[in-house]
C-alpha positions in Angstrom: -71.6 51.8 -267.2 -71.6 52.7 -263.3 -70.8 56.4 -262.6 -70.0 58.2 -259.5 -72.2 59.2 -257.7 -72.9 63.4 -256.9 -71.9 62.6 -253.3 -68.9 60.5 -254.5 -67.9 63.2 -257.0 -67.8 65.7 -254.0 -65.7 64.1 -251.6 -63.4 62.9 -254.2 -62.8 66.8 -255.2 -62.7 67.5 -251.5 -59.9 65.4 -251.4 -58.0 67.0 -254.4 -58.8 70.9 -253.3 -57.0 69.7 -249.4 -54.0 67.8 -251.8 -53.5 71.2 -253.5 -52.6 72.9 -249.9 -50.6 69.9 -248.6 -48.6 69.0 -252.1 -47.5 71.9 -252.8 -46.2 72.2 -249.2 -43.8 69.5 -248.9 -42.4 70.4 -252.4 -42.0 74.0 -251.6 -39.1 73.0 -249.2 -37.3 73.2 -252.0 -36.6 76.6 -253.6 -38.4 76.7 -256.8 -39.6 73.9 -256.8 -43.5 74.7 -257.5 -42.6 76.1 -260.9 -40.4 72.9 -261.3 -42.6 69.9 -260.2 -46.2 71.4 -260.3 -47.6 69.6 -257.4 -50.8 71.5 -257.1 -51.5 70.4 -261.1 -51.7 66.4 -260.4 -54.7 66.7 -258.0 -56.4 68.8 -260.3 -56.0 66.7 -263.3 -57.0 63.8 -261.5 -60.0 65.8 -260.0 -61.4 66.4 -264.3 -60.5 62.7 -265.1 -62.4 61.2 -262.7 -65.0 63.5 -261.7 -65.5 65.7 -264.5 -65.3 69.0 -266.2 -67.3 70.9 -263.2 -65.4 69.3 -260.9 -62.3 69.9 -262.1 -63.2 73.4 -262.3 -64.0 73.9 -259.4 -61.3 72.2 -258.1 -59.0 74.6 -260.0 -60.2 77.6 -258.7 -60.6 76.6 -255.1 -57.4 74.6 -255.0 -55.0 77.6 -255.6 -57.2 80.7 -253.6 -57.8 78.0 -250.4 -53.8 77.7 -250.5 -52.9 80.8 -251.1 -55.5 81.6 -248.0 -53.5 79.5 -245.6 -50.3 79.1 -246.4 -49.4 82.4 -248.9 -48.7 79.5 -252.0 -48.9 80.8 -254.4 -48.4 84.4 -253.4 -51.5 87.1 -254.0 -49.9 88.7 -256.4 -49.8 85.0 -258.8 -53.0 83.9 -257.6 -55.2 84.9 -260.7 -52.7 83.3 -263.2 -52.1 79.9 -261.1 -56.6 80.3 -260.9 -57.2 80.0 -264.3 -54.3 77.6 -265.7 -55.7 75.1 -263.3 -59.3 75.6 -264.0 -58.6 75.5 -267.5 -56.6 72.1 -266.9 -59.7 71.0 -264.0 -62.1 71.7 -266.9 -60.3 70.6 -270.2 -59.3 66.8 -268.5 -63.0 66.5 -268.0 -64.2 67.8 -271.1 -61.6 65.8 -273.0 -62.2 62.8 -270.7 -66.1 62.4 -271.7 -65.4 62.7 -275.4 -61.9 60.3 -275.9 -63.7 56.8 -276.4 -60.6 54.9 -277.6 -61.5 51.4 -275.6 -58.3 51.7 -273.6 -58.3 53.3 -270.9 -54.6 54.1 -271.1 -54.7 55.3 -274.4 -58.3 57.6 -273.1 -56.1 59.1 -270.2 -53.2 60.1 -272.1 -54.7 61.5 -274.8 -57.3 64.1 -272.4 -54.2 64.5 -270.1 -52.1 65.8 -273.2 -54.5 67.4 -274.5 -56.0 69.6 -271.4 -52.1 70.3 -270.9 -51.6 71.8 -274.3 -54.9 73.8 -274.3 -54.5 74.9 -270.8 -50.8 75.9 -271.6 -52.3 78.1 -274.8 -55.1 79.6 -273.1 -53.0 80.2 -270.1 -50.4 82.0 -272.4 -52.9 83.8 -274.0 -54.7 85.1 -271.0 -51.2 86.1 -269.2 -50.4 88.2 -272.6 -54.2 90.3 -272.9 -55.5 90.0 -269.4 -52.5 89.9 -266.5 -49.3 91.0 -268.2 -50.3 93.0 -271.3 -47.3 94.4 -273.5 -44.7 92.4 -271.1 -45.3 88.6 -271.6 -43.2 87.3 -274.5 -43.4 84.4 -276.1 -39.8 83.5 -275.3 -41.2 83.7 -271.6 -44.5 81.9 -271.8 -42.6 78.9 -274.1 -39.7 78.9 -270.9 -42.7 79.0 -268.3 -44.9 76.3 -269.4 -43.0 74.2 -271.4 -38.6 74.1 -270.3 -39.0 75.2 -266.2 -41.5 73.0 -265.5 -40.7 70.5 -267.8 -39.8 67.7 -264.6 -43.8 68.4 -263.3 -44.9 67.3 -267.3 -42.5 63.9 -267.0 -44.4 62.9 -263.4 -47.7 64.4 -264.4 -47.5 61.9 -267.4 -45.8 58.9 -265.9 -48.4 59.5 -262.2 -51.7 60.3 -262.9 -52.5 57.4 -265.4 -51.1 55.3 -263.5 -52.9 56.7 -259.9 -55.9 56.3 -261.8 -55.8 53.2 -263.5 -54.8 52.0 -260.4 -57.8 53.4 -258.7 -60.2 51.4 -261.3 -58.3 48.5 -260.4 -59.4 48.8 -256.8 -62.5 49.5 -257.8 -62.6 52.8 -255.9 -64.2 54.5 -259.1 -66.3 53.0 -261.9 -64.3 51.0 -264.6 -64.6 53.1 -267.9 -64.8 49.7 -269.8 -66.4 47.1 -268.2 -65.4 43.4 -269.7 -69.4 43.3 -270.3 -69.2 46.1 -272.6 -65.6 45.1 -274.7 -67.3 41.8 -274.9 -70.5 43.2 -276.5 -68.6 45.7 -278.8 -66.3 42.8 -280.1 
C-alpha cells in the first residue's frame, strides 16, 4: 500500500491547522455556535485519519493556540481545555485509524472517528475535573458539554468527515487504504 509521503503529510496538516482559524470564524457569526457545531474538531479529525496520530497531534495543539493568537477563538482563558480535547481527538483518530483493519473503508472511518470521540470526550472530562476545574466540574456538566450542546457538531462530524475523506481517496488525492490488488489477494 502507497502512503503519504513526510512532505505530503506536512502540507496536508498545514492545511487543517489554517482550517481551524478560518472554520471556526464563519461559524462564530453565530452566537454560540462553536460549542454547538465544533468546526475547529472536523479539520482535526481529518488531520489523525489521514495523516496520523503525530499529525493529528500536532494539529490539535497548534490549531486552537494559532487561533486563539489571531483571532481571540477560543478565548485565553479556554485555551488549555479546547488544546488537549483536540489533541486527544488529533491523536486518538490516528491511533485508532492504523489499528481498525475492517476491509471497508467506511466501516475503518467510523469506527476510529467514534472511537477517538468517545475517548477524547472521557479524557477530556477527566482532565477538566483533576487538572483545570478541580472540585467544580460535575458530571451533569461534562455529560451537557460533550455530549447534549454540541450534539449538532457530533451529527456533521459523523455524516462529513467520512464522506470528505472517502471522497478524497476517490480522487486519489491520498493513498487508497485498500487497493483492489490487495481485496483481490485477500479473497
Amino acid at each position: 500500500m502507497m502512503k503519504l509521503s513526510l512532505v505530503k503529510r506536512s502540507v496536508i496538516t498545514a492545511v487543517c491547522i489554517a482550517l481551524c482559524v478560518v472554520l471556526p470564524m464563519a461559524f462564530h457569526a453565530v452566537q454560540n455556535a462553536g460549542s454547538i457545531f465544533l468546526p475547529m474538531h472536523i479539520p482535526v479529525l481529518l488531520c489523525g485519519l489521514i495523516c496520523g496520530w503525530p499529525f493529528g497531534l500536532l494539529c490539535g495543539l497548534a490549531g486552537p493556540l494559532l487561533s486563539s493568537l489571531l483571532t481571540s477563538m477560543p478565548p485565553m482563558a479556554y485555551l488549555p481545555v479546547m488544546m488537549v480535547e483536540l489533541a486527544l481527538y488529533g491523536l486518538f483518530t490516528g491511533v485508532l485509524m492504523r489499528l481498525v483493519r475492517t476491509k471497508n473503508l467506511y466501516a475503518d472511518l467510523y469506527i476510529s472517528l467514534t472511537g477517538a470521540l468517545l475517548i477524547g470526550r472521557v479524557l477530556s472530562g477527566v482532565a477538566r475535573a483533576l487538572i483545570f476545574a478541580p472540585g467544580s466540574y460535575s458530571m451533569a456538566a461534562w455529560a451537557a458539554g460533550y455530549f447534549v450542546t454540541c450534539l449538532p457538531g457530533l451529527a456533521i462530524q459523523l455524516a462529513l468527515i467520512p464522506t470528505i475523506v472517502f471522497a478524497l481517496e476517490k480522487a486519489h488525492l491520498i493513498p487508497q487504504r485498500y487497493p483492489k490488488e490487495e481485496l483481490n489477494e485477500a479473497a
